[in-house]
C-alpha positions as CSV (number, residue, x, y, z in Angstrom):
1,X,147.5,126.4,119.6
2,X,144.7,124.7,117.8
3,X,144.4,125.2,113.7
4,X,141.2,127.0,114.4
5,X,143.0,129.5,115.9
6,X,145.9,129.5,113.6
7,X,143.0,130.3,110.9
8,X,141.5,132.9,112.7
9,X,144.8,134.7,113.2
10,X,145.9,134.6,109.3
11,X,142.3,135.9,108.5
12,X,142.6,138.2,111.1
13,X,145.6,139.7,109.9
14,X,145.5,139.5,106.2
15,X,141.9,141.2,106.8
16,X,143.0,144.0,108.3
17,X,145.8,144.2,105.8
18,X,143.2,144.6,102.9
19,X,141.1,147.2,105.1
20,X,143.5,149.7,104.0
21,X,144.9,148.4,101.0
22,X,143.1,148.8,98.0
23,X,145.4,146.8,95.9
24,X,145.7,143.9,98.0
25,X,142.2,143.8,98.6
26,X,141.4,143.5,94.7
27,X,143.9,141.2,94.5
28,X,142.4,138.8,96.8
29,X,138.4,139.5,96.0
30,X,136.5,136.6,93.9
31,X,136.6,138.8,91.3
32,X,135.4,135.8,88.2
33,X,136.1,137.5,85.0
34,X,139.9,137.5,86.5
35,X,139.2,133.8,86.8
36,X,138.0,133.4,83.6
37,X,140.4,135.8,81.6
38,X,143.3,135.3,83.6
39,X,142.9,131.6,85.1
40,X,143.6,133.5,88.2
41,X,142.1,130.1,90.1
42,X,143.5,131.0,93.9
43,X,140.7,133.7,94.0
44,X,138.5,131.1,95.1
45,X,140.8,131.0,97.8
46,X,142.3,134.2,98.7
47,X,138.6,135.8,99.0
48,X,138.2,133.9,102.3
49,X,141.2,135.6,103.5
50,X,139.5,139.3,103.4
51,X,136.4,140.7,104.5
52,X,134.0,144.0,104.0
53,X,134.5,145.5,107.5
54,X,135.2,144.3,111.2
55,X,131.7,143.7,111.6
56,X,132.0,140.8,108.6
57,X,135.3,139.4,110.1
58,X,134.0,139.4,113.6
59,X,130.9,137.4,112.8
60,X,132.7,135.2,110.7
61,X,135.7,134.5,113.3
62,X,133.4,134.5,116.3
63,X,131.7,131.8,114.5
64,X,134.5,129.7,113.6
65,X,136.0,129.8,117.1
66,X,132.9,128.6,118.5
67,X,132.5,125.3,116.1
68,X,135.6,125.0,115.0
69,X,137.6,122.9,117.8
70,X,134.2,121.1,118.7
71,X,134.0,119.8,115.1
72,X,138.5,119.5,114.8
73,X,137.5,117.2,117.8
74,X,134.9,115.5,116.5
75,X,137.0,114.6,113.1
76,X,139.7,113.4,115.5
77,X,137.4,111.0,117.0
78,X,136.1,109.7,113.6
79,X,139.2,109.5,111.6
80,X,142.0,109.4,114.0
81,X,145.5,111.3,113.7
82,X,144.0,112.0,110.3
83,X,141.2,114.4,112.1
84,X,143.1,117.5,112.2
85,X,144.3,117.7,108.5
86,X,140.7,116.9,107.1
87,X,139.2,119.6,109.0
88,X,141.6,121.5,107.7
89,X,141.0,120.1,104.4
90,X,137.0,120.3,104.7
91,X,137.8,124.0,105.5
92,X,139.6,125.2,102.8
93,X,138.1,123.0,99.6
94,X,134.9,124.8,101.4
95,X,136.6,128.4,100.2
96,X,136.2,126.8,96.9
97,X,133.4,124.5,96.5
98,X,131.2,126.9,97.5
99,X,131.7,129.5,95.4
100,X,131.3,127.4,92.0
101,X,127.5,128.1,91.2
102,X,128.6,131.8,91.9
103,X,131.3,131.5,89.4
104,X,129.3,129.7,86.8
105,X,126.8,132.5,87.5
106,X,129.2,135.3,87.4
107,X,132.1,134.0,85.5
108,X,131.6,137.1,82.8
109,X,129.9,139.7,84.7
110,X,132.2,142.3,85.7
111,X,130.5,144.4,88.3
112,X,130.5,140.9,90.4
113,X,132.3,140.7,93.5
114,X,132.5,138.2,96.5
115,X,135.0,138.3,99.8
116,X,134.7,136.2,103.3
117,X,135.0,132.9,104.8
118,X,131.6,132.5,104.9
119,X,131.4,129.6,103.0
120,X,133.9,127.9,104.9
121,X,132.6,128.6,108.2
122,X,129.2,127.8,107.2
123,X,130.4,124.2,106.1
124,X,132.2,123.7,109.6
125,X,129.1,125.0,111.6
126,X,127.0,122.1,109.7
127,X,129.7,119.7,109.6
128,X,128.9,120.5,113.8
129,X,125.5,120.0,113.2
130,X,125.5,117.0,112.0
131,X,128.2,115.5,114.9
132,X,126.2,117.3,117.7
133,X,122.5,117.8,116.4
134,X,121.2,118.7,119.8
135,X,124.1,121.5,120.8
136,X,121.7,125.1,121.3
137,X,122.6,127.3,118.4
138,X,120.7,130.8,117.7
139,X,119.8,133.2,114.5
140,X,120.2,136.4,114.6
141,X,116.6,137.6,114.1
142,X,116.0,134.7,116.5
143,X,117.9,134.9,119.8
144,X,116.2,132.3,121.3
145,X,118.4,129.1,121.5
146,X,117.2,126.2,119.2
147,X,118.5,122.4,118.8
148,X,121.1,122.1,115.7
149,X,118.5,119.4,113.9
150,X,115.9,122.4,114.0
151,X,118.8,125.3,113.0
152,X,120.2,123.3,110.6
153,X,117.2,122.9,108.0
154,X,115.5,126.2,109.5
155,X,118.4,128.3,108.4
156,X,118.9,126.0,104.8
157,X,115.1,127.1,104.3
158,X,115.7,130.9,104.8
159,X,119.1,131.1,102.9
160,X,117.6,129.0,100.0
161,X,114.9,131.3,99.8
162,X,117.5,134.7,99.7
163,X,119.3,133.1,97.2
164,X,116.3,133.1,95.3
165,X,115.1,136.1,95.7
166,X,118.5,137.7,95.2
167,X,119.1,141.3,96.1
168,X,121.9,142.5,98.6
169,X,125.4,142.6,99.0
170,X,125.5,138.7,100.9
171,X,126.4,135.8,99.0
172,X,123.5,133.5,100.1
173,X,124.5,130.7,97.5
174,X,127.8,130.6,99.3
175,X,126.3,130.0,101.9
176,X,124.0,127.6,101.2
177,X,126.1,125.5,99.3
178,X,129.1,126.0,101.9
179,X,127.1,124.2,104.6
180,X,125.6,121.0,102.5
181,X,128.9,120.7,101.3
182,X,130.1,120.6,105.2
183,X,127.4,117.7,105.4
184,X,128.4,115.9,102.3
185,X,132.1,115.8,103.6
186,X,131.9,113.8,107.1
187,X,129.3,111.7,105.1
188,X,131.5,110.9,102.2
189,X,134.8,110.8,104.0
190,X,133.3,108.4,107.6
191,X,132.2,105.8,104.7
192,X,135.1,106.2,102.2
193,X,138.0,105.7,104.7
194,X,135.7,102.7,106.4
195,X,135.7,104.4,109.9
196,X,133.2,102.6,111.2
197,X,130.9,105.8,112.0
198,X,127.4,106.2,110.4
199,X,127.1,109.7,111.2
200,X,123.1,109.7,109.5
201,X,122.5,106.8,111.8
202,X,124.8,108.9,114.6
203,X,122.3,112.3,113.7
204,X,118.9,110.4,113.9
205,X,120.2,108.6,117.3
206,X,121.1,111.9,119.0
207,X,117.9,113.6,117.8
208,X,116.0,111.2,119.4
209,X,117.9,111.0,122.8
210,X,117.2,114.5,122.6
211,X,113.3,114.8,122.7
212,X,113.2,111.3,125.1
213,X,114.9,113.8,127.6
């Protein structure tokens, strides 16, 4: 069983836990005036744990599984037996990193709340991007298949701009910064450990093997 799965299934059912459990939910929830009163620090955590309804959880989960083993197998290429436990760790330090403009945002508003893997999945679909730049991905206002080099800043562009505007009940910010922090990892981490893989030179290669086809 892959750790994409294993993910999925502790979301899964911790999710459907909170779905009828008020207090469990509340307990979980980025809720940052608990954070910042109470130094209750694994909410940046345990929010990626719950989500709104099945309709959150699905897209969320549906998304993972389709990234998450190709970019577990991409890591594995890069950084050897190490691959596995940095996907992991990419995934969860997502949960947190990108949530910390929301709480320096939020960190005394009390009506704020934020719940999902979002983040985290966003940070593994553009940690994918940026392996396999030409893999077909599609928005959901925009059905049509599109290369991951045109997705990738095409959705950055949109989500930057929601962020802005603000409004809603999504968590664009975690979002954006979810999937440039996805980037920034395989970046950081192919040059740090001296694998031997330029993945910018890796992403401009496969982009143009792409449109020579």
């Amino acid at each position: 069983m892959s750790i994409t799965i294993i993910i999925i299934i502790i979301t899964g059912i911790i999710s459907f836990m909170a779905f009828n459990n008020h207090d469990l939910m509340d307990k979980l929830i980025f809720y940052p005036p608990d954070i910042t009163n109470r130094k209750q620090w694994y909410r940046f955590f345990s929010n990626g744990l719950i989500h709104a309804d099945i309709g959150h959880l699905l897209f969320n989960m549906l998304s993972l599984y389709f990234f998450g083993d190709y970019v577990n197998s991409g890591f594995s290429q890069i950084f050897g037996s190490a691959g596995t436990l940095l996907y992991l760790v990419m995934y969860v330090s997502a949960l947190a990193i990108c949530l910390i403009p929301t709480y320096r945002k939020n960190k005394d508003n009390y009506y704020y709340r934020s719940l999902g893997a979002s983040g985290a999945v966003s940070a593994v679909v553009f940690a994918g991007i940026l392996l396999y730049p030409d893999a077909k991905l599609s928005l959901l206002f925009l059905p049509i298949p599109i290369p991951g080099f045109i997705f990738g800043p095409l959705y950055l562009i949109i989500t930057a701009y929601l962020n802005k505007r603000g409004g809603g009940n999504i968590n664009h910010s975690a979002h954006l910064w979810g999937s440039l922090y996805g980037v920034a990892f395989v970046i950081v981490l192919s040059f740090a450990l001296n694998t031997g893989f330029n993945p910018l030179t890796h992403f401009v290669d496969a982009i143009r093997n792409s449109l020579m086809r």
